[in-house]
Phi, psi and omega in degrees: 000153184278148188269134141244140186310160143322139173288321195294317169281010181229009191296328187283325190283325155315297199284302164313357192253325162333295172314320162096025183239054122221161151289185167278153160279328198219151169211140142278146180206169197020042181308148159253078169317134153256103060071015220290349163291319181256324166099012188222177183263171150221094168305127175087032172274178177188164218232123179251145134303177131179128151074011197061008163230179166303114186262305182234176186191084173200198169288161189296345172284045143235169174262111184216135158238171203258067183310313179241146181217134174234133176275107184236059182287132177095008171247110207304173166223133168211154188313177127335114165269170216227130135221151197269357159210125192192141181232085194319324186306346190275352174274353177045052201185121215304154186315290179346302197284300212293353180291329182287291161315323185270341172295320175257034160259357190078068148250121165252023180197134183221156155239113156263172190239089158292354197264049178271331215248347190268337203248351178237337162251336204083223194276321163339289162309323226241329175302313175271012138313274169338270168337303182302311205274322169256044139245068158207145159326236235004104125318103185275133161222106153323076172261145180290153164297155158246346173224095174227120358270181180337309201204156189259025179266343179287186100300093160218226202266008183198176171205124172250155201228150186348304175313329199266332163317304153334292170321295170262035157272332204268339179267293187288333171085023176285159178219058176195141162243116187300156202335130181255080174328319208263071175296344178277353173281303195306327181299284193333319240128310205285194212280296191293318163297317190306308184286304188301332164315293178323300177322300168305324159313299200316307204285020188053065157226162184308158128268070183323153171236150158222077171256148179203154183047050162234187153228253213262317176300305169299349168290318216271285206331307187269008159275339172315273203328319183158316185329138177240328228198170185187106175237064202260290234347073193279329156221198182313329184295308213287003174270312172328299181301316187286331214260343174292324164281006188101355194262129177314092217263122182270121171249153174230167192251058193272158179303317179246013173196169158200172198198004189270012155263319165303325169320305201310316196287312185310294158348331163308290157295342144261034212299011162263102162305341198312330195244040150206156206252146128272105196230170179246000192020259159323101194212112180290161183319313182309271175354309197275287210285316167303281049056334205057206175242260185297298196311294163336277190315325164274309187297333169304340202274323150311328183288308194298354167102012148261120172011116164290015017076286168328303193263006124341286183298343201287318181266343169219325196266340186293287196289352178258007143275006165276309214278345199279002156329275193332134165221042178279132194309098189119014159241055133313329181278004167319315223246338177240047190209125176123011194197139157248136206192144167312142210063341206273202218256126182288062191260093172257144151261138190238117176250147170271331149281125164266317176323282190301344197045073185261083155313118203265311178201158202216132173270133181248105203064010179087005153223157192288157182291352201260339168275348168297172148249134175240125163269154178295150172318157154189160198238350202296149213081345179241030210233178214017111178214038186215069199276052178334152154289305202207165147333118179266122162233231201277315182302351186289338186249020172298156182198122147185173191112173168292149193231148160308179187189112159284164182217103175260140179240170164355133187051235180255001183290131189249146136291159176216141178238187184190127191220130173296129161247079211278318192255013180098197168284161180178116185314120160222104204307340193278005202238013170038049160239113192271142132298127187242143191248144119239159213215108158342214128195338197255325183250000192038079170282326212045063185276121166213133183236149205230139132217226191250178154200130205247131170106359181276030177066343196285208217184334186194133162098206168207171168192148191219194185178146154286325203276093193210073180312136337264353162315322197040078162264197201250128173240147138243144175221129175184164193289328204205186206255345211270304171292342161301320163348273188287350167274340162280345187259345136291016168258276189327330151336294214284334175099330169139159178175191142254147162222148166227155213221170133179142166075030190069017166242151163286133155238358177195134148233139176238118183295144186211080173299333171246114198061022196079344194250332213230134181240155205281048125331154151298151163320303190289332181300291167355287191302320166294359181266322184297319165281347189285284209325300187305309182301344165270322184280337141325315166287329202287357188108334169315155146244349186298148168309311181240029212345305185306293178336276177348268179321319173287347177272353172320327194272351189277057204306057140240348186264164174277147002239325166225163196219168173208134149281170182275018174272344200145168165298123173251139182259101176292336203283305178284341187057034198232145194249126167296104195318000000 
């Protein structure tokens, strides 16, 4: 981030360029101000600089002059847009590159949630996150996990516990604690969510939420507890009931899930927007290049019939009235973000569409982005995280008897079944029922668990991944154990990955050398691994929009209804592991 003075040493200096006794550093003219304080457009503005913030930002009837002036007639202006949830590791490309990218989409503030790479490193993962993303602008609020792992009923490749969070709020100075998943211990109590909450209050830090499928009571209780935010919002009741308790409500616009229709509809019923958000929490590589990040998530919220204005603020003075929560020390610009106004931080996006959010060009602190430098990926340092007991072969994946059944339903929600296998498995495409595996990966316990699994579609072949939220075990899926065979012994090669396989050939892989999750890549390199990776899961027969998104979240015991680890089939609902 650029060292900047204090408003307090530059105010006056601000005030003079107003007064028209200083020049300006940068002016912009002929501007369309978007307004997100007032809530209008204002045509025929212009933006003074000075010193990286903002001295004025209105019409053009004063006189400020200039060392640089961009005549930027026919172009909106609107702050850095802000999102508030986001897991850089799901872009599968190291913080730096998506920092490169969500910048000259106009994102200038991310809050990420690490604890994908925290489930796999620890304090460790989450440090070199930190370290990566600021050799770049992109303005960061860092939050600890809160859930490594996920549930204590699990294993995974590190574990942070109440102390250390403590530690690192009180030695690193973070000033968030990310979503706090275990929401049935926070109900319950228990000892270990209740103290990292504590923590986080204490030190003036943000509280993330993730609660889904409860109800009105269990909602109060666990915003009780301290929780400020929530973006589980699967429809329209739970984005209303959250913004009805007071909580800053998210929708999000993700690779695998969107809720920004549901949003639309809530608004009906709330028409005060002011407690809700726009975020993308999940976005695969493909996606990020193709498509953006925030800036995506606002123009979905315009196809949906909202005010472009409206979903604007949804992304910048709304969540930087979130961030202004924080009181941790060495986040005071928390408080200069989100408006463009006098004193705030000069972080402009200048679009040639607003509807569309067509970025033309974007200042991060009153300099343009093209003056910045971004060094290329690397992983070093995040790497051999894929610690097998042994050679997996075909017999590790025989299943018979009565067997569990994941049922994936509508959005990312699963079902559960129990399917007799009296003579063992046997592939049949018209009954869509696969093996599905997980595999210990991280301490080589050689923990491996079996069931059926019903909707990925495939057909033929197999397919696994390290990206197996949150833990990140080893998922396998397959018609037959010979090819699950063999998509684990090429994940394990590879160091971590996607792979889809059949008939003993690789037909698409994507390496993900770091922690498994992050591949040593360019963004565009990334997507283009990403797209091939879909069109092979496509020949095997998937049909899902996002089949890799989807298949990682199986491993995720907070979401409904069931899951599976390498201990077994989990029941989210029983909190529980199923006999």
């Amino acid at each position: 981030m650029t060292l900047i003075k204090p408003l307090h040493e530059v105010n006056g200096s601000l005030a003079n360029v107003v007064m028209g006794r200083e020049p300006a550093d940068f002016l912009v003219t002929g501007v369309s101000l978007v307004n997100v304080c007032s809530g209008e457009i204002q045509p025929g503005c212009m933006i003074a600089v000075k010193h990286n913030r903002i001295a004025y930002a209105g019409p053009k009837g004063i006189r400020i002059d200039a060392e640089d002036v961009l005549n930027a007639q026919g172009l909106f202006a609107t702050p850095g847009f802000i999102d508030l949830h986001v897991h850089f590791e799901s872009t599968q490309v190291p913080p730096s590159e998506y920092a490169k990218a969500a910048l000259f989409r106009g994102e200038t503030v991310a809050l990420p949630d690490c604890h994908e790479i925290a489930n796999v490193l620890g304090t460790e993962g989450i440090m070199w996150m930190k370290e990566n993303v600021e050799r770049t602008p992109l303005k960061v609020v860092m939050g600890v996990p809160s859930c490594v792992p996920a549930t204590p009923f699990e294993t995974a490749g590190a574990a942070i516990d109440p102390e250390e969070v403590e530690r690192l709020f009180s030695e690193e100075r973070l000033p968030a604690l990310a979503e706090m998943m275990n929401f049935p211990g926070v109900l319950a109590c228990h000892e270990d969510p209740i103290q990292k909450i504590q923590s986080a209050l204490r030190h003036g830090a943000l509280v993330e939420g993730h609660i889904s499928g409860q109800g009105w009571k269990e909602l109060a209780a666990y915003f009780a507890s301290g929780v400020m935010t929530c973006h589980e919002s699967l429809t329209t009741e739970d984005l209303v009931n959250r913004a009805r308790l007071g909580i800053m409500t998210y929708a999000r616009a993700g690779s695998g899930w969107d809720e920004v229709n549901e949003l639309a509809e809530a608004l009906k019923v709330v028409p005060d927007h002011r407690l809700f958000c726009l975020v993308t929490d999940d976005r695969d590589p493909g996606d990020v290049f193709g498509m953006g990040t925030i800036d995506h998530a606002i123009r979905r919220a315009v196809e949906e019939g909202i005010p472009p204005v409206e979903a604007v603020q949804m992304a910048t003075i709304n969540p930087a009235t979130h961030l202004t929560r924080i009181r941790v020390p060495g986040y005071g610009w928390v408080r200069e973000v989100g408006r463009l106004a006098a004193g705030y931080r000069a972080d402009i996006v200048l679009l040639s569409d607003l509807e569309e959010v067509r970025v033309d060009r974007v200042l991060v602190d009153g300099i343009p982005l093209s003056d910045y430098d971004f060094l290329g990926p690397d992983v070093s340092g995040i790497t051999d995280t894929v610690h097998l007991a042994r050679e997996l072969g075909p017999e590790d994946f025989e299943i018979s008897g009565d067997v569990h059944a994941i049922v994936m339903a509508e959005k990312f929600i699963t079902n559960h079944e129990v399917i007799p296998l009296p003579d063992g498995f046997s592939f049949d495409s018209e009954k869509d029922l696969v093996i599905l595996a997980c595999v210990e990966r991280h301490r080589g316990t050689g923990e491996i668990s079996l069931c059926l699994l019903k909707g990925l579609g495939i057909k033929e072949g197999a397919v696994a991944s390290t990206v197996a939220h949150d833990s990140h075990q080893m998922l396998v899926a397959g018609t037959n154990v010979g090819d699950m065979a063999f998509a684990a012994s090429k994940i394990a090669e590879s160091g971590g990955g996607i792979v889809a396989v059949r008939s003993g050939e690789v037909l698409s892989m994507i390496e993900l050398p770091g922690a498994g999750l992050i591949g040593n890549a360019t963004l565009e390199e990334m997507a283009e691994q990403s797209k091939s990776q879909k069109s092979a899961w496509r020949k095997l027969g998937c049909e899902l929009h996002d089949p890799f998104m989807l298949f990682g979240l199986l491993g995720l015991t907070v979401i409904p209804h069931v899951r599976i680890t390498p201990k077994g089939v989990f029941s989210v609902d029983q909190f529980q592991y199923l006999g």
